[in-house]
C-alpha positions as CSV (number, residue, x, y, z in Angstrom):
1,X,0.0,0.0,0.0
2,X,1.1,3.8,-0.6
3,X,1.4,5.8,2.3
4,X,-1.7,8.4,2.2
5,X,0.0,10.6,4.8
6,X,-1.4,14.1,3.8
7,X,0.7,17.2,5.4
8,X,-0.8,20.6,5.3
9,X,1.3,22.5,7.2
10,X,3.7,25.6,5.0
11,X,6.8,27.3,5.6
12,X,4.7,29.9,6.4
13,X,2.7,28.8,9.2
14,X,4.0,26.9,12.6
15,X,4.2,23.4,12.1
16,X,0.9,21.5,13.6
17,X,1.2,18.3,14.4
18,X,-2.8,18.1,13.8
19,X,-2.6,19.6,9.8
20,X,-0.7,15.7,9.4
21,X,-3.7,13.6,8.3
22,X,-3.7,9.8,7.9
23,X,-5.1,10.4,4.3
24,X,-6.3,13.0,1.6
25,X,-10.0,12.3,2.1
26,X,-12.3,14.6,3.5
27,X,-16.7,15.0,3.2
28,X,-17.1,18.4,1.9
29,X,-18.7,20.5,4.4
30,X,-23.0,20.3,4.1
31,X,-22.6,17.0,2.7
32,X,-21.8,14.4,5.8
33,X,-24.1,16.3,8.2
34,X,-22.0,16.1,11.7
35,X,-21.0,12.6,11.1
36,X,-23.5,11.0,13.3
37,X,-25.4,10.4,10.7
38,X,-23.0,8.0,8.4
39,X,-21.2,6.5,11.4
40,X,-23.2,3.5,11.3
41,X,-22.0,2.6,7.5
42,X,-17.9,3.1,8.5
43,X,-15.7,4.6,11.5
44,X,-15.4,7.9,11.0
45,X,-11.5,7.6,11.8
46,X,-11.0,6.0,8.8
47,X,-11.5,9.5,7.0
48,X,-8.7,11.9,6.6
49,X,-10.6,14.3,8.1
50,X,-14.7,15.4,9.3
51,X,-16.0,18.7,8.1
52,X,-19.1,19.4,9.1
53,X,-21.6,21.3,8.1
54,X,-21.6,25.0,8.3
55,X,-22.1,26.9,11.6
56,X,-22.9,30.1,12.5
57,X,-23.5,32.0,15.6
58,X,-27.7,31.2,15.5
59,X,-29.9,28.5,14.4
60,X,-31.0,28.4,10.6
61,X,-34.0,26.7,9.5
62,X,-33.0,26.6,6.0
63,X,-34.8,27.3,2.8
64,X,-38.5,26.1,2.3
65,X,-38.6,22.9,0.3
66,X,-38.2,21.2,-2.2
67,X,-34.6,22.3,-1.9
68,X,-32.7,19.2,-3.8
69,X,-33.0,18.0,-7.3
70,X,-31.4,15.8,-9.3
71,X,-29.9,17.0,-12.9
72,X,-28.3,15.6,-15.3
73,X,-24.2,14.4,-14.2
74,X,-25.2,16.1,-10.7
75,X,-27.6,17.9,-8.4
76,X,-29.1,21.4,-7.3
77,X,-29.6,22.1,-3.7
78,X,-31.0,25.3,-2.4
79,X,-30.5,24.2,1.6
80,X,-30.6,27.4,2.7
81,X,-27.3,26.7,5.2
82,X,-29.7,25.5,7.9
83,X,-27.6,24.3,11.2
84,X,-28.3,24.1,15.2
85,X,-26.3,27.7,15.9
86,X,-22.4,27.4,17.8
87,X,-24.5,27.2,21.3
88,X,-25.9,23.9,20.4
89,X,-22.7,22.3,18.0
90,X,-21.1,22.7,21.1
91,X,-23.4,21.4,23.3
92,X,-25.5,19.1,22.2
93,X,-24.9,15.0,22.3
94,X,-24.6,14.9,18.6
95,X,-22.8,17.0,17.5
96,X,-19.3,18.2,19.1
97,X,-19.1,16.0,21.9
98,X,-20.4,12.9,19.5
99,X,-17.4,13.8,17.1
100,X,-14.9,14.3,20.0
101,X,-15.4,10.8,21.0
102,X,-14.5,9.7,16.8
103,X,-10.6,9.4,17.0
104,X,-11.0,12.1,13.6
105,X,-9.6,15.4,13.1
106,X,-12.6,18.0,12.9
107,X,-12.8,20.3,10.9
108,X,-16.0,23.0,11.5
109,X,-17.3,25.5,8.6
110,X,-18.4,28.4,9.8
111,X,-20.7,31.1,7.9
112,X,-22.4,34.5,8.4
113,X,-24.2,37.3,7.2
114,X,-21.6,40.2,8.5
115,X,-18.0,39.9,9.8
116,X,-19.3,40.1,13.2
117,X,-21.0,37.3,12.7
118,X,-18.2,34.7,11.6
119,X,-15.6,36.6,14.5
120,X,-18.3,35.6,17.3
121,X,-18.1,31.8,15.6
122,X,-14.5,31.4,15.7
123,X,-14.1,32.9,18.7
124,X,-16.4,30.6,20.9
125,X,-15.0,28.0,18.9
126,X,-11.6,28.4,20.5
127,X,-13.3,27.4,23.7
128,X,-12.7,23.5,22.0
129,X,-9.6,24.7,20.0
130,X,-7.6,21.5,21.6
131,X,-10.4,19.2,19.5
132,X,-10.5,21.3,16.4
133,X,-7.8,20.5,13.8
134,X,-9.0,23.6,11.3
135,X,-11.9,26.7,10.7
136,X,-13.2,26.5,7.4
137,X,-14.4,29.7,6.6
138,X,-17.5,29.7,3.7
139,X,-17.3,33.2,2.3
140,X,-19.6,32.5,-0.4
141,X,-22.4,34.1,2.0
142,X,-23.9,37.2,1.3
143,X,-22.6,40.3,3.6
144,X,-26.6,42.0,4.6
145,X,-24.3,45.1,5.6
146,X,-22.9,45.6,2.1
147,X,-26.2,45.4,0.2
148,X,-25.6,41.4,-0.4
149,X,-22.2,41.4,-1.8
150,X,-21.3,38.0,-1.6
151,X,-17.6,38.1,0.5
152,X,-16.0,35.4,-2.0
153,X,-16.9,37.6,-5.2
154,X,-15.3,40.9,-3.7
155,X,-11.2,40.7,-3.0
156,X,-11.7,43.8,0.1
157,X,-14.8,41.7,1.4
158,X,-12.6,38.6,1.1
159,X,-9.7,40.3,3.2
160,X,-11.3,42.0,5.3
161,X,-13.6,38.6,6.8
162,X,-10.5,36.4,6.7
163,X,-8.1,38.8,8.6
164,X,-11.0,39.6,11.1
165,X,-11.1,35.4,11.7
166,X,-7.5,35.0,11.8
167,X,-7.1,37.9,14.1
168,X,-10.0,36.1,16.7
169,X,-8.4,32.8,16.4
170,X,-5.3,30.2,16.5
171,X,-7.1,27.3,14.9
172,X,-5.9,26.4,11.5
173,X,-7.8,28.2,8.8
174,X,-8.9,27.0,5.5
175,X,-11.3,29.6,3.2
176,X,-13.5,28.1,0.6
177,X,-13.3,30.2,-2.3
178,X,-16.4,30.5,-4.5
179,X,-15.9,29.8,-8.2
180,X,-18.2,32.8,-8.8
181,X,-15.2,35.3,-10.1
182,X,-13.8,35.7,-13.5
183,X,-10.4,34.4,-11.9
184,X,-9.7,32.5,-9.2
185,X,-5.8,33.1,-8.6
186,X,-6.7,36.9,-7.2
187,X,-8.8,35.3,-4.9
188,X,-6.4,32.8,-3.5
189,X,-3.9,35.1,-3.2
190,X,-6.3,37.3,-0.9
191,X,-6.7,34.1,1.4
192,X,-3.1,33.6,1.6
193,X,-2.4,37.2,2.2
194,X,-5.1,37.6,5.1
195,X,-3.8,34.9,7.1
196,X,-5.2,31.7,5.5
197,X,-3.7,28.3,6.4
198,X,-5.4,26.7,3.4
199,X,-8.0,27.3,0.8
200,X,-10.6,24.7,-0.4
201,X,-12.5,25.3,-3.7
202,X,-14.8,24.9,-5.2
203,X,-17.9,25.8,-3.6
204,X,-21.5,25.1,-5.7
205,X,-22.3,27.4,-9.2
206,X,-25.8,28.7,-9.7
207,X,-28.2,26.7,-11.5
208,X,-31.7,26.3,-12.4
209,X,-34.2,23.3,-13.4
210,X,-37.2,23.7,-14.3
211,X,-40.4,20.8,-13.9
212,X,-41.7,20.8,-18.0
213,X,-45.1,19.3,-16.9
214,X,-45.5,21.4,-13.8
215,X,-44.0,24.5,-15.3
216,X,-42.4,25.7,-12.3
217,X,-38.9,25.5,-11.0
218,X,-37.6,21.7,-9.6
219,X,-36.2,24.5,-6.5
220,X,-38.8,26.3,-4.4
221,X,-35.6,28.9,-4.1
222,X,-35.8,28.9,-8.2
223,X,-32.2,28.4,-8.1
224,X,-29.4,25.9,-6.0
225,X,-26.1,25.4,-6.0
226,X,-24.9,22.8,-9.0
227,X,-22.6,20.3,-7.6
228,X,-21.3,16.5,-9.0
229,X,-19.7,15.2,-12.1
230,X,-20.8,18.5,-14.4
231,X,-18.8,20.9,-12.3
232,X,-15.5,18.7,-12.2
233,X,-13.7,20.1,-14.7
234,X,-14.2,23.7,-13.7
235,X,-13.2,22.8,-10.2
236,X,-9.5,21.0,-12.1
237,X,-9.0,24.0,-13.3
238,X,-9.7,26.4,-10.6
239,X,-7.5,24.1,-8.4
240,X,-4.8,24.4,-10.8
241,X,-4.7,28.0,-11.4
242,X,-5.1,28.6,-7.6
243,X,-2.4,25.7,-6.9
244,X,0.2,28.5,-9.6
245,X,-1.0,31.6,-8.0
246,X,-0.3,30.6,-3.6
247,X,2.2,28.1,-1.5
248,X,-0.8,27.1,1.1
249,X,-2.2,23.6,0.4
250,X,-5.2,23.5,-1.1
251,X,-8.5,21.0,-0.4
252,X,-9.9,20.1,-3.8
253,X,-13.2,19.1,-4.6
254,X,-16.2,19.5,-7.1
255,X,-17.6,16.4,-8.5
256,X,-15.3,13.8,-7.1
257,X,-16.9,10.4,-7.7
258,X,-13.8,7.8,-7.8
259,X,-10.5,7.5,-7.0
260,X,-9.6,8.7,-10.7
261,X,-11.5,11.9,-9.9
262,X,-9.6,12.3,-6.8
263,X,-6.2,11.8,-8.8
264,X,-6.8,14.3,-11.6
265,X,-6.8,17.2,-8.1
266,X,-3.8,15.7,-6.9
267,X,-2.2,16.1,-10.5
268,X,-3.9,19.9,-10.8
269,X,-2.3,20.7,-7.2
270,X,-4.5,19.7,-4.6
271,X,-2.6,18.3,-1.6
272,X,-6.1,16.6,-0.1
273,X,-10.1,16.4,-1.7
274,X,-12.9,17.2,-0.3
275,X,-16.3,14.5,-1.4
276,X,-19.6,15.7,-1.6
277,X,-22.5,14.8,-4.4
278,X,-21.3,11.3,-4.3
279,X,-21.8,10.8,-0.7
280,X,-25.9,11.3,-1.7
281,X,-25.8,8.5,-4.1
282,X,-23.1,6.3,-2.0
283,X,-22.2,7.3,1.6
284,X,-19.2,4.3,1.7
285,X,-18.1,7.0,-1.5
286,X,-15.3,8.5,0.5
287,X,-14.0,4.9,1.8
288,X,-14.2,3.6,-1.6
289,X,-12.6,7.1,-3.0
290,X,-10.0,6.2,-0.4
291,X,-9.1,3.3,-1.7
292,X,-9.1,4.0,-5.4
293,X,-6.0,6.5,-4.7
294,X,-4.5,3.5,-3.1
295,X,-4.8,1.4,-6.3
296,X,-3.4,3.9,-8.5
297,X,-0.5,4.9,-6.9
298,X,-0.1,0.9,-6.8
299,X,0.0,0.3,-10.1
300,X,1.8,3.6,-11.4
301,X,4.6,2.9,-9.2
302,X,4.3,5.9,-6.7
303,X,4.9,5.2,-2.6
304,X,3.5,8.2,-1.8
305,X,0.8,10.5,-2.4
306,X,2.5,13.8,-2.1
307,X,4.8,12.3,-5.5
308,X,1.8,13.4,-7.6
309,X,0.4,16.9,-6.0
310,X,1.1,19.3,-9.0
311,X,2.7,17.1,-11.2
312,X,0.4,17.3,-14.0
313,X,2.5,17.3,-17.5
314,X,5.3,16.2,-15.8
């Protein structure tokens, strides 16, 4: 077997003996609930990592429904970021304390309709910073107090939410870019500068179905985030020109279905992946994802999976 070690600790950063993860594999955040729901098909320690779903300082009830639909090579979801609010991740059985008890590294995405809003987050988070291995910040949200200006499609926006997070915190931080920009690589380069650990991308594009018999949109929200197979090659290439434009690792993901998929990231410059879509129509997907990188470094001759991150063309 090749080792799967996955380090995402830079030169930049102090070394943290928690950013060393058994493997690349990861749930994307939204997709894998808080892990108590998929611990009865697999241990959860046999994951790289658990990133659950997005949390910010109250309770969200979500979007009204229907608010999933399948498409064609993926799916729309218009979930509306609902969550239990920090008080109650922290708090209640199962969430925080379940995952405590996992033998994983956790990683929590945080969200927030103004600055203030993700600051209060990570800074009750650090009341558990000796369980957390990383803050993934989704800046993909809409700031209320800048006339809904998403804060991953503006570059001050960007800075200004990361730096306020890193300044509240000494957890690891990871920034999920949105693929809603004309170019990435400015984007990236904003995480980095503000204090950014890591970046993950990409995060869902906008899309819309519409019901031909009904007449009316699949998504009571009329539009949801496309994610799966139809967004994977976007997401390569993101990763790529993000993985030319910064020196922090970067968490890959957007239509990951097999071990393949995983592979092609590596090549583009991801150092781990995050799995989402596939989880819906397989949740032993990240398991068998897992072991799919295993095979193919096998048979290509590689002991190691940091001998392919970046190496596509050579």
């Amino acid at each position: 077997m090749a080792n799967l070690t996955t380090n995402l600790n830079t030169e930049n950063h102090p070394f943290n003996e928690k950013l060393i993860l058994k493997n690349p594999v990861m749930p994307a955040s939204g997709t894998f609930g808080y892990g108590v729901e998929y611990a009865e098909y697999f241990k959860l320690e046999k994951l790289g990592a658990v990133v659950v779903k997005g949390i910010a300082p109250f309770a969200s009830h979500g979007n009204p429904t229907p608010r999933v639909a399948e498409v064609t090579s993926g799916m729309l979801n218009a979930i509306g970021l609902q969550g239990p609010g920090i008080d109650k991740f922290l708090k209640g059985e199962e969430y925080l304390p379940f995952l405590k008890q996992q033998n994983c590294p956790i990683i929590v995405n945080i969200w927030g309709k103004t600055v203030e809003d993700y600051v209060e987050v990570a800074e009750r988070l650090n009341e558990e910073a000796d369980a957390l291995t990383a803050i993934e910040i989704n800046i993909s949200c809409p700031n209320v107090k800048e006339g809904g200006v998403a804060f991953g499609t503006d570059e001050k926006l960007a800075y200004t939410v990361i730096s306020k997070v890193r300044a509240a915190t000494n957890i690891p931080l990871i920034t999920k870019l949105s693929p809603n920009v004309t170019k990435i690589a400015p984007f990236a380069q904003v995480a980095e500068d503000a204090g950014s650990n890591m970046i993950s991308l990409i995060n869902t594009i906008p899309g819309m179905a519409i019901d031909i018999k009904t007449r009316k949109p699949k998504i009571a929200n009329l539009t949801g985030g496309l994610s799966g197979p139809a967004i994977k090659p976007i997401a390569v290439r993101m990763v790529n020109e993000a993985y030319n434009a910064v020196k922090i690792p970067i968490i890959g993901m957007g239509g990951i279905m097999t071990g393949d998929d995983a592979i092609e990231f590596f090549l583009a410059g991801a150092s781990a992946i995050g799995v989402g879509t596939a989880i819906f129509a397989d949740p032993m997907a990240p398991i068998n994802i897992i072991d799919g990188i295993d095979k193919f470094l096998d048979s290509e001759g590689f002991g190691n999976i940091s001998d392919i991150i970046g190496q596509m063309g050579k």
